[in-house]
C-alpha positions as CSV (number, residue, x, y, z in Angstrom):
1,X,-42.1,-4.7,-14.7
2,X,-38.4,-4.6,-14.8
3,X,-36.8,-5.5,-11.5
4,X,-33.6,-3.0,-11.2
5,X,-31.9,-5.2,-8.6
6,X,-30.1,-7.9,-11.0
7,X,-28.6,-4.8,-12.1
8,X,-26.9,-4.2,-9.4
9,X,-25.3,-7.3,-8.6
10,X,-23.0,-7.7,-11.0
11,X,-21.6,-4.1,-10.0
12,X,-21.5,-5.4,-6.4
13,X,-19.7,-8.4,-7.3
14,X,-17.4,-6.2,-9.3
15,X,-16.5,-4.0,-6.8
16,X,-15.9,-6.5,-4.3
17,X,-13.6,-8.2,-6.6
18,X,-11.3,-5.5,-6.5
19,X,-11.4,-4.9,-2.6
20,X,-10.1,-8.3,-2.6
21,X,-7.5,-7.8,-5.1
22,X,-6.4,-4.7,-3.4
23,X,-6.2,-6.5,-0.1
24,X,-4.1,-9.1,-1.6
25,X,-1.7,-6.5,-3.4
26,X,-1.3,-4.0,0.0
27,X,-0.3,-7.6,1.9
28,X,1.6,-8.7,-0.4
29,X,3.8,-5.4,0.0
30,X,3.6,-5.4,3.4
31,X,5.3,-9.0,3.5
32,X,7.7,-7.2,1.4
33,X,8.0,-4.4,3.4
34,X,8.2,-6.9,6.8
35,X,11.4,-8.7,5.3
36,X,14.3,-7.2,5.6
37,X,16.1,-4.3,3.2
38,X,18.7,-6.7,1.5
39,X,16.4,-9.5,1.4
40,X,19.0,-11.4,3.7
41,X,18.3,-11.5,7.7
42,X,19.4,-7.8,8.0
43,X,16.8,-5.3,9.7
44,X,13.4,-5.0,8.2
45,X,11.6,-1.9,6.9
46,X,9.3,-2.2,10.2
47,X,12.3,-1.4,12.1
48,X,13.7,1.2,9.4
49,X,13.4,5.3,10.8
50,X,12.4,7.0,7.3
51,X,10.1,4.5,6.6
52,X,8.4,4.8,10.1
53,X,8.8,8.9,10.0
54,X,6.5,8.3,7.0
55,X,3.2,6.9,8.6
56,X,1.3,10.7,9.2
57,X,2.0,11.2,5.7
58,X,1.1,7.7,4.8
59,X,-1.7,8.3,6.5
60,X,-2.7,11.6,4.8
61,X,-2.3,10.0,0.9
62,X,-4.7,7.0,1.6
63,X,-7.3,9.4,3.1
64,X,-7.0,12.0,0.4
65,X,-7.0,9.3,-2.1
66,X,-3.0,10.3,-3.3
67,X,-4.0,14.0,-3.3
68,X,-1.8,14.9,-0.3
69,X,1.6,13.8,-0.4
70,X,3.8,14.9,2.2
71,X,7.7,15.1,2.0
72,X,8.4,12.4,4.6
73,X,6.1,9.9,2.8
74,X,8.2,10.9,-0.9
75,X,11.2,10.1,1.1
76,X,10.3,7.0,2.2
77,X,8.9,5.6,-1.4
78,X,12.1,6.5,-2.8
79,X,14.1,4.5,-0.3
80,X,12.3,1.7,-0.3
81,X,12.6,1.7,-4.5
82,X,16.3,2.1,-3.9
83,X,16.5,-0.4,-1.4
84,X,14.5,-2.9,-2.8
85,X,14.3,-2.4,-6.5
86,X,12.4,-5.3,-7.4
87,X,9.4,-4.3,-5.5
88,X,6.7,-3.2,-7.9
89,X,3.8,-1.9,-5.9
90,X,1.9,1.1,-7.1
91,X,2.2,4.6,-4.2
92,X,-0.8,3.4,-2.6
93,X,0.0,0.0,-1.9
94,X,3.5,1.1,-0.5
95,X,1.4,3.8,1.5
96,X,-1.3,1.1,2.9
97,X,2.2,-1.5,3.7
98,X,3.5,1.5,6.2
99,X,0.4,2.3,7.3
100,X,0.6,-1.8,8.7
101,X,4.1,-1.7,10.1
């Protein structure tokens, strides 16, 4: 008889693969996000008021998986991609870095 388990593992090992990528990626733009705006000592997005107006709405896209996204939280993305244009985080990632702020 065919034992269904080995199957499985591979899928498991898989998927936690990219939970650990993920995790790596959101701190990597929460670093980003923790230095400051003009990469110089200058204040920091943590200390920034659109980007901090933006957690609920953060908060709402990560739960709904990017299917709610609220006007604060658009705000904020586009400010931080103006600010800091050599970021290159995906919508989530930026979402998960304000979440950590």
């Amino acid at each position: 008889m065919f034992n269904l388990k080995w199957l499985f593992i591979p899928c498991l090992l898989s998927a936690a693969g990219a939970q650990a990528t993920s995790f790596v990626m959101t701190t990597d733009a929460l670093v980003s996000l923790s230095m400051s705006a003009t990469g110089g000592t200058s204040s920091s997005f943590k200390d920034d008021k659109i980007v901090l107006a933006a957690k609920a709405d953060a908060a709402s896209f990560v739960a709904s998986e990017g299917a709610i996204r609220g006007a604060q939280l658009e705000s904020a993305l586009r400010h931080i991609r103006q600010t800091r244009v050599d970021l290159r985080y995906t919508d989530e990632q930026l979402a998960r870095a304000i979440l950590a702020l």
